[in-house]
MARTI-743850 format. One record per residue (C-alpha): chain; residue number from 1; x, y, z. Coordinates in pm, 1 decimal, decimal comma. Example, Ala and Ser with C-alpha at 12.3 -4.5 7.8 and 13.67 -1.06 7.14 Angstrom:
BEGIN
PT unit pos        u        v        w
PT    A   1   1230,0   -450,0    780,0
PT    A   2   1367,0   -106,0    714,0
END
This chain:
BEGIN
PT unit pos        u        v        w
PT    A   1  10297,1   9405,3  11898,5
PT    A   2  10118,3   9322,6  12180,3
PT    A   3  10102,5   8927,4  12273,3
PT    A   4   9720,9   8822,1  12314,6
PT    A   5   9714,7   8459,5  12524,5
PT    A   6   9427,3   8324,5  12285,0
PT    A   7   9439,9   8042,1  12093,9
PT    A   8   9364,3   8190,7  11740,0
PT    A   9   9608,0   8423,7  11766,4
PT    A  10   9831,8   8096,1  11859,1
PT    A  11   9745,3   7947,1  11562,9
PT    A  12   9775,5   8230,7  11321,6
PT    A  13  10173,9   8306,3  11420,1
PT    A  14  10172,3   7923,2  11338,4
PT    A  15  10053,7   8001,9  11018,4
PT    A  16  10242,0   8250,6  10961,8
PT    A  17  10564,1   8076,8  11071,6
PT    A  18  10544,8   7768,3  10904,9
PT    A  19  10356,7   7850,0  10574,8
PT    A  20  10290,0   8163,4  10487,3
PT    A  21  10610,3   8368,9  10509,9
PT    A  22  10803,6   8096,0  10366,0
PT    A  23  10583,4   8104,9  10094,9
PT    A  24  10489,7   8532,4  10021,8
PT    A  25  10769,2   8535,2   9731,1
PT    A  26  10575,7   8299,9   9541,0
PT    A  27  10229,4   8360,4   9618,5
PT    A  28  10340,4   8743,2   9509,8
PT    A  29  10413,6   8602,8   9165,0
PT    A  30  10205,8   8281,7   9129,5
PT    A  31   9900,3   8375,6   9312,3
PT    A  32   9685,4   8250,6   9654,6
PT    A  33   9675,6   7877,0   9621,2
PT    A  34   9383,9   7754,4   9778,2
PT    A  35   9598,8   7539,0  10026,3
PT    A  36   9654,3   7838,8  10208,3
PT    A  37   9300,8   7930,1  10247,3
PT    A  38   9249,0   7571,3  10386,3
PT    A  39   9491,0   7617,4  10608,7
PT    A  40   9322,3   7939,0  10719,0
PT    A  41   9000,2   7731,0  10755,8
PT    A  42   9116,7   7462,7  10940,0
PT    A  43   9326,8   7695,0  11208,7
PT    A  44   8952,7   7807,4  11304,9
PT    A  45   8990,6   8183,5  11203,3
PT    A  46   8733,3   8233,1  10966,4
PT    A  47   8536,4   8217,9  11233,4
PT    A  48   8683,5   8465,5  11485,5
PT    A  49   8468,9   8713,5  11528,1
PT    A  50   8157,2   8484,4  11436,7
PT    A  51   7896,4   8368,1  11736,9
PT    A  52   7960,3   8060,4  11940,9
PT    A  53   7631,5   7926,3  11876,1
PT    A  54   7686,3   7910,0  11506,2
PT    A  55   8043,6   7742,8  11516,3
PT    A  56   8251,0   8079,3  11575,9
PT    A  57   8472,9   8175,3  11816,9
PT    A  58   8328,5   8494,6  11949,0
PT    A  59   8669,1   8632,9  11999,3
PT    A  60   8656,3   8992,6  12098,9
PT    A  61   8757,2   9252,2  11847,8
PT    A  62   9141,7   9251,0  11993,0
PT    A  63   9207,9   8922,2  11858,1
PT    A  64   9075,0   8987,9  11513,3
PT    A  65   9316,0   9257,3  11483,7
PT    A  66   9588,7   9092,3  11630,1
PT    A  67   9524,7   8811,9  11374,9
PT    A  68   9502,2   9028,7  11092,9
PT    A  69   9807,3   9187,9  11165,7
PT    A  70   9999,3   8852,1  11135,2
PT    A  71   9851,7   8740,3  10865,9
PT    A  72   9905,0   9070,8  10664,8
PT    A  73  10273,8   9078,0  10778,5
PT    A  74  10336,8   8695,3  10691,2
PT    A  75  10159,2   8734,9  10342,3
PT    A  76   9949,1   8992,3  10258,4
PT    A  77   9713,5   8856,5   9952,9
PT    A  78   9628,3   8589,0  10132,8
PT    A  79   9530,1   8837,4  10446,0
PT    A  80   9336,5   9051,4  10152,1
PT    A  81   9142,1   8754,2  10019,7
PT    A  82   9066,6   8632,7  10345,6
PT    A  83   8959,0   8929,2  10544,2
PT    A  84   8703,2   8985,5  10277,4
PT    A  85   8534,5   8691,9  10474,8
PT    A  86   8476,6   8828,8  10764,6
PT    A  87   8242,0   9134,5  10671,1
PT    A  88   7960,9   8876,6  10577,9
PT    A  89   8016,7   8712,7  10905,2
PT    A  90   7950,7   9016,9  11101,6
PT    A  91   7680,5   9160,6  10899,5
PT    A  92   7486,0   8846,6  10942,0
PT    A  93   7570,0   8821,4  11290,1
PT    A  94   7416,3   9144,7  11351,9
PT    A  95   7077,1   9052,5  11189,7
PT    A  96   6767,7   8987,3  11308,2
PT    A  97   6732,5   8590,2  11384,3
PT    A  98   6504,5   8431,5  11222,0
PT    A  99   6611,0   8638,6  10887,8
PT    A 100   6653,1   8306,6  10573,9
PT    A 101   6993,3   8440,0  10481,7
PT    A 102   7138,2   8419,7  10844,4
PT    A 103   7004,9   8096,5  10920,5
PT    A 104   7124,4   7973,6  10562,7
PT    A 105   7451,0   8100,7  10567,7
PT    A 106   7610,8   8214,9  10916,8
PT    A 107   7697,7   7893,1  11038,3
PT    A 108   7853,7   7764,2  10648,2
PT    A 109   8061,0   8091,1  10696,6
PT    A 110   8165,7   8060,2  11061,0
PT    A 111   8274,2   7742,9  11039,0
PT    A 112   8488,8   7811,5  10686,6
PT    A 113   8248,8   7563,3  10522,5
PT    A 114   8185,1   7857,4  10277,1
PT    A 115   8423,3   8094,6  10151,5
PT    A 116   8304,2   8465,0  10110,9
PT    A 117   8384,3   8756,9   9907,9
PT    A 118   8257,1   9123,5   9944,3
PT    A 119   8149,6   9337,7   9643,8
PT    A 120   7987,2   9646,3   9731,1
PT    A 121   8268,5   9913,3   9756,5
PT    A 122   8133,7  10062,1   9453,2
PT    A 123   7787,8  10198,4   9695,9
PT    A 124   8052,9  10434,3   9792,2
PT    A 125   8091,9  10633,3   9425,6
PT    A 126   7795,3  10874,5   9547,3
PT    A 127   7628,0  11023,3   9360,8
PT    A 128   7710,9  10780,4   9124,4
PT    A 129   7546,5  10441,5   9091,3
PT    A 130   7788,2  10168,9   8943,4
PT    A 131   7574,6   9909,8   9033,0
PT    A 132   7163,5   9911,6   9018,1
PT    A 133   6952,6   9726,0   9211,6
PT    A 134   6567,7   9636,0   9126,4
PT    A 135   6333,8   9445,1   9394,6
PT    A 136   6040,0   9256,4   9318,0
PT    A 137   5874,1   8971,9   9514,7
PT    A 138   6083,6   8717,3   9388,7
PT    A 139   6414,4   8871,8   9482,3
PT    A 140   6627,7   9132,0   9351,1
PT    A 141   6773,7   9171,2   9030,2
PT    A 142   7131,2   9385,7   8965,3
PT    A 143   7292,2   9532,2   8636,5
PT    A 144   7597,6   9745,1   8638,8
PT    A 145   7955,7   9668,5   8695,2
PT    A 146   8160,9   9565,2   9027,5
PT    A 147   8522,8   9764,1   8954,3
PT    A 148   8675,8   9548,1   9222,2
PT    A 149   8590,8   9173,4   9338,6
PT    A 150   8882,3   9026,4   9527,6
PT    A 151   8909,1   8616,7   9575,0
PT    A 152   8745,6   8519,5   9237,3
PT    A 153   8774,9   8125,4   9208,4
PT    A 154   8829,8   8148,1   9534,1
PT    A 155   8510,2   8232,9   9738,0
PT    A 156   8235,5   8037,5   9713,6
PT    A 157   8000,3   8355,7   9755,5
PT    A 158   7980,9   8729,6   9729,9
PT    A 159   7789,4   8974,6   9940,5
PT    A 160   7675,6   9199,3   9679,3
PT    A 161   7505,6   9528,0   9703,5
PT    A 162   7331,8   9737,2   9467,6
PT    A 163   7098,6  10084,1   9479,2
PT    A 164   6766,0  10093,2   9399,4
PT    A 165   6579,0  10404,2   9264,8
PT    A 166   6469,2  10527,9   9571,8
PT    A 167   6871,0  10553,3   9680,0
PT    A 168   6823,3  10193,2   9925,8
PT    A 169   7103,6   9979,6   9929,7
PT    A 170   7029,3   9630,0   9912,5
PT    A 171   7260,7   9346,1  10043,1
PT    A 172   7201,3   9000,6   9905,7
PT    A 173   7390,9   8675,9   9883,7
PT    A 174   7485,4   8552,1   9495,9
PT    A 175   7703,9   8281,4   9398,0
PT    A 176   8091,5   8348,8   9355,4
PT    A 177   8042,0   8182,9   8960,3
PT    A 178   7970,3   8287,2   8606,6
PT    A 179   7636,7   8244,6   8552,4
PT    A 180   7333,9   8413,3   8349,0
PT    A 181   7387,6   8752,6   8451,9
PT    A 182   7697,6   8766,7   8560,6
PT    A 183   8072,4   8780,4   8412,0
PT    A 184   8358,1   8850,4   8531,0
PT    A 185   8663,8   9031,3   8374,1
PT    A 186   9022,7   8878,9   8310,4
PT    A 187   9221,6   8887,2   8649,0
PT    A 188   9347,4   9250,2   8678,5
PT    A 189   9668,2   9296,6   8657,9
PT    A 190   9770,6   9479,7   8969,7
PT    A 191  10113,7   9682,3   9073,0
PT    A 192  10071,3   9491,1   9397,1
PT    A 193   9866,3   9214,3   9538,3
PT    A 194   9792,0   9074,1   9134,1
PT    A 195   9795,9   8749,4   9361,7
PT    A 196   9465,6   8819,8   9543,1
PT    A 197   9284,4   8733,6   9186,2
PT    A 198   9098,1   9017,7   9174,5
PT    A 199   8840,7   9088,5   8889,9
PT    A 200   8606,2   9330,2   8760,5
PT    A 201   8214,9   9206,6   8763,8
PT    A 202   7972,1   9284,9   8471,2
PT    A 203   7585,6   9233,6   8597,0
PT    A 204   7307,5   9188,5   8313,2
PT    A 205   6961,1   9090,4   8505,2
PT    A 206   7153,5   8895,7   8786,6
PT    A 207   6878,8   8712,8   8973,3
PT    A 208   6886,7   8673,2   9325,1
PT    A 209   6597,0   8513,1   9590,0
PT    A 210   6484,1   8685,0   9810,8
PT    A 211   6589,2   8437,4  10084,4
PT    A 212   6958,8   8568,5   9980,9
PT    A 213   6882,0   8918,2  10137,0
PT    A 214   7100,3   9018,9  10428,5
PT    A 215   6954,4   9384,8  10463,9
PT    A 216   6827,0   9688,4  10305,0
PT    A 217   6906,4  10020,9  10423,3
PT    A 218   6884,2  10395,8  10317,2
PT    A 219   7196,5  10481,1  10154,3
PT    A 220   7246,4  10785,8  10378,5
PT    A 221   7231,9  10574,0  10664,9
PT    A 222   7494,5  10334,0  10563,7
PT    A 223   7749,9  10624,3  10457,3
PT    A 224   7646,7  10751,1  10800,9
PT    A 225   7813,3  10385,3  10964,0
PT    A 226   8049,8  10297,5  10722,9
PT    A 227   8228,0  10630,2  10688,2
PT    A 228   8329,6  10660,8  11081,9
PT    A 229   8399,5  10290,6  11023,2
PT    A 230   8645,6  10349,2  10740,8
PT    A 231   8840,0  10617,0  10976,0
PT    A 232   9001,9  10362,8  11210,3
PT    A 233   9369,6  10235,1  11104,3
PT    A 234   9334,9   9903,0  10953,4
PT    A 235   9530,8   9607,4  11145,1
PT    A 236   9724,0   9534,6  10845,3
PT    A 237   9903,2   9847,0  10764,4
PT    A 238  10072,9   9784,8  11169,0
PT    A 239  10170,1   9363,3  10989,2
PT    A 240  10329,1   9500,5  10739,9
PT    A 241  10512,2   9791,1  10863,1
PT    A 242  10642,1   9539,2  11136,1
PT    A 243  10757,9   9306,6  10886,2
PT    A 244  10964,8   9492,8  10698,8
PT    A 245  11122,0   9612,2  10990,6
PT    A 246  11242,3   9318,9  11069,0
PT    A 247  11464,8   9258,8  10780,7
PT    A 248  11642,5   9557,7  10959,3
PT    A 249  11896,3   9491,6  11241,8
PT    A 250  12280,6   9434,3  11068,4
PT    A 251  12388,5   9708,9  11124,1
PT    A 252  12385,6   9988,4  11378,2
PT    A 253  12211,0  10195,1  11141,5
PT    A 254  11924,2   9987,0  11098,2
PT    A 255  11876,0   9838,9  11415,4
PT    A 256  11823,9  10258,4  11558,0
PT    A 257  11570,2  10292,3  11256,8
PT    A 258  11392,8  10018,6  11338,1
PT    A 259  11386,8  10084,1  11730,4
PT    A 260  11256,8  10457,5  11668,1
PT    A 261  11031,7  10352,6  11370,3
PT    A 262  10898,0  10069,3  11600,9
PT    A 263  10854,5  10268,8  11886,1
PT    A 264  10598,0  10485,0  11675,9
PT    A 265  10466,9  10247,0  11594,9
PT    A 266  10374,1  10117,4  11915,7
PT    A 267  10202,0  10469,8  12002,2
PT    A 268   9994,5  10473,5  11688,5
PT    A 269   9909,5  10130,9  11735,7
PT    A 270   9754,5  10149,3  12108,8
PT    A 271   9603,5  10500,9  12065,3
PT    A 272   9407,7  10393,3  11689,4
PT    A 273   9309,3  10088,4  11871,0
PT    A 274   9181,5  10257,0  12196,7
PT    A 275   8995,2  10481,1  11931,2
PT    A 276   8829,1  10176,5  11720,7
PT    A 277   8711,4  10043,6  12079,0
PT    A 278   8574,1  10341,3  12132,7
PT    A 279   8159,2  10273,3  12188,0
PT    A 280   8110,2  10577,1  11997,8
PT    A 281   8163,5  10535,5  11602,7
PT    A 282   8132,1  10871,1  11550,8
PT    A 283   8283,7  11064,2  11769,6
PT    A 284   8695,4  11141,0  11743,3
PT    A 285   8657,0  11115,8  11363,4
PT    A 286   8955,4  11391,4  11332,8
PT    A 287   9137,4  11213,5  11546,5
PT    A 288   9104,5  10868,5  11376,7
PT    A 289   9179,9  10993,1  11059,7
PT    A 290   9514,1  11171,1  11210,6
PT    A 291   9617,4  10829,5  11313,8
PT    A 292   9564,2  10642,3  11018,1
PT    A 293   9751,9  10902,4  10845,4
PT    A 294  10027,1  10890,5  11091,2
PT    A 295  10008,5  10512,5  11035,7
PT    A 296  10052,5  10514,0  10650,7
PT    A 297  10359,9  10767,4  10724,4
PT    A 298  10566,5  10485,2  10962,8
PT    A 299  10461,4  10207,4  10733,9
PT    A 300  10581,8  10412,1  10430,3
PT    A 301  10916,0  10478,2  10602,6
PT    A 302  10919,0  10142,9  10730,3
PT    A 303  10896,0   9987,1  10383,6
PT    A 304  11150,8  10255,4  10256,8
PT    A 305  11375,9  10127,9  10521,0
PT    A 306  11369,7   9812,8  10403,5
PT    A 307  11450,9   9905,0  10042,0
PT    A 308  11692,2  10119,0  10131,3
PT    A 309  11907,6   9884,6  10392,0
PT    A 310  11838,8   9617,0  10120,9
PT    A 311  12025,8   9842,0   9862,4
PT    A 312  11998,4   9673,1   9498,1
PT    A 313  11937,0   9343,0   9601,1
PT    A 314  11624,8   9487,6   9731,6
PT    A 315  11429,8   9572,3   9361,0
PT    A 316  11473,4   9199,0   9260,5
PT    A 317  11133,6   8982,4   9260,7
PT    A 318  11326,8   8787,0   9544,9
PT    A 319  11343,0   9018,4   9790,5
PT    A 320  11041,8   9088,9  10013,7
PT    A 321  11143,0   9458,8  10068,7
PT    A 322  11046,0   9533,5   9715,7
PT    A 323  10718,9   9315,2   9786,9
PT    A 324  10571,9   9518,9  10149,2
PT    A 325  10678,5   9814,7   9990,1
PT    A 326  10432,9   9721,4   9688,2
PT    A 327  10201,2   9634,6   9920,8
PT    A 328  10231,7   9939,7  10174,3
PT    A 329  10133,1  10089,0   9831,2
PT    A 330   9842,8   9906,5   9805,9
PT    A 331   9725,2   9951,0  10149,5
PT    A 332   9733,4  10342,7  10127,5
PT    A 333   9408,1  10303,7   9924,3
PT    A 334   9215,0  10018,9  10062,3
PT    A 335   8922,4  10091,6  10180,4
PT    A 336   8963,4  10452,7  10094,4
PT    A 337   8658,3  10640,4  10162,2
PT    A 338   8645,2  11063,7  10019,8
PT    A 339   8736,7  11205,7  10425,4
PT    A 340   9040,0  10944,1  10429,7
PT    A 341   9121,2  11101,7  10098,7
PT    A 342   9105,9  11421,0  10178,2
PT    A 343   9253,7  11383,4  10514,4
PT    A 344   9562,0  11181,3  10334,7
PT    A 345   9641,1  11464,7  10093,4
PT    A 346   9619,6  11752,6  10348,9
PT    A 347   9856,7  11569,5  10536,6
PT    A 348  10106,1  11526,1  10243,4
PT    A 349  10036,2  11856,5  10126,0
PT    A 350  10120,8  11980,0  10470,4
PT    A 351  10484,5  11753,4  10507,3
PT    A 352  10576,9  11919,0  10170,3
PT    A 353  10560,6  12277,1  10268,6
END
């Protein structure tokens, strides 16, 4: 990992250090405390990537990942609940000013004031519509079901989107509550990252102003951004392969898996990253997706590393090899898009032959 002389980044291996490693055995089993999301709040980096002039940092894109790989290596469902945050942030710091929701709720969110969640993975099921959206001059109203909503009693709000009839996606900000119109599931019991308090959202006429709308688009032209997007390796899938290699090193053995394994790393790392730099979004889109899949490969070996150096000790709830190999699990299919998919499986099917 590359050392970054900014502050945030200062403050997140502080973090990390001091309270959330110590403390990823029992957040695994007992869930994200809200302490820890205070913590993230106060340490300034909900607001890393948000404008100066709204009580961000305006830290370039370098930090963010460099953050978000400690955070996912220290503890990785408070890293899930957390990054959720920061899509809000940039969608409203890419709007038009003067628009009600960005003057209403950028600064809340930059500072940490607010707590967001996302819930609008499901506008990726084309042709399917899990979630509908109808808009009238009042606002917009939703019905359907979110499958996925991460940080519930958690956030304070969601950025939810929906699809209208005429195949427009519609962003809007609702309240992270029950409410008329909205309900949430039990917490989803997960094979990894249960701890994230994830839930599964069932709209009936929720109401939303119109002063809550962030942006309506075409629903061609946001698979048009977000799929390039979705190529790029995510920062946390380099935290946690790092992680578990370092509970290598006592013997011989591991310490020359965990050079070579880090070593590939390192190459991965710099070329994905040179890639999500790029000005381009979508241009190299083979190429992205070859590293991402080259990235799930060390990150699966690094986690298997860790298991196996660990030996039995290593399935018992107290070990953290058994927990980033869990959630190296998880992390194969976060934000999973169909290419990523596809790309994923050719790739397997390719290492079997």
């Amino acid at each position: 990992m590359t050392t970054t002389l900014h502050p945030l980044v200062t403050e997140a291996r502080r973090l990390a250090d001091g309270l959330l490693a110590p403390c990823a055995q029992r957040v695994d089993q007992d869930g994200v405390p809200a302490s820890h999301l205070d913590a993230v709040r106060r340490g300034g980096l909900l607001g890393v990537s948000a404008p100066e002039e709204f009580g961000g940092a305006a830290a370039p894109d370098s930090v963010a990942r460099e953050i978000a790989e400690i955070l996912a290596g220290a503890c990785c469902s408070t890293w899930f609940v957390q990054t959720q945050h920061h899509t809000p942030v940039r969608l409203l710091a890419g709007a038009a000013p003067g628009l009600a929701a960005r003057e209403r709720f950028l600064r809340p969110l930059a500072t940490g004031e607010l707590l967001a969640g996302i819930a609008y993975a499901h506008v990726r099921a084309s042709p399917r519509v899990p979630v509908r959206a109808r808009v009238d001059r009042d606002g917009v109203r939703f019905d359907g079901t979110v499958p996925w909503y991460t940080g519930w009693g958690l956030n304070d709000v969601m950025l939810l989107a929906g699809v209208t009839e005429a195949d427009e996606v519609v962003f809007a900000f609702a309240d992270a509550r029950e409410q008329p119109g909205l309900r949430p599931s039990p917490p989803l019991r997960l094979a990894a990252l249960t701890a994230a308090r994830t839930v599964s959202l069932e709209l009936d006429g929720l109401r939303v102003p119109a002063e809550n709308v962030v942006r309506r688009t075409p629903r061609a032209e946001f698979a048009r951004v977000d799929v390039p997007r979705s190529t790029n390796a995510s920062p946390a899938v380099f935290g946690v392969a790092r992680a578990a290699l370092d509970l290598l090193g006592d013997t011989p053995d591991e310490r020359g898996a965990a050079e070579s394994l880090r070593a590939g790393l390192d190459e991965v790392r710099a070329r994905a990253y040179a890639l999500a730099d790029h000005p381009v979004a979508h241009e190299h889109v083979e190429e992205r997706l070859a590293l991402r899949t080259r990235a799930y490969d060390l990150m699966r070996a690094a986690t298997t590393a860790a298991v196996v150096a660990g030996g039995g000790r290593a399935t018992s709830l107290d070990s953290p090899a058994q927990r980033l190999a869990r959630e190296a699990m998880f992390l194969l299919v976060q934000g999973q898009t169909a290419p990523v998919r596809r790309a994923h499986l050719a790739a397997l099917s390719g290492a079997g032959r």
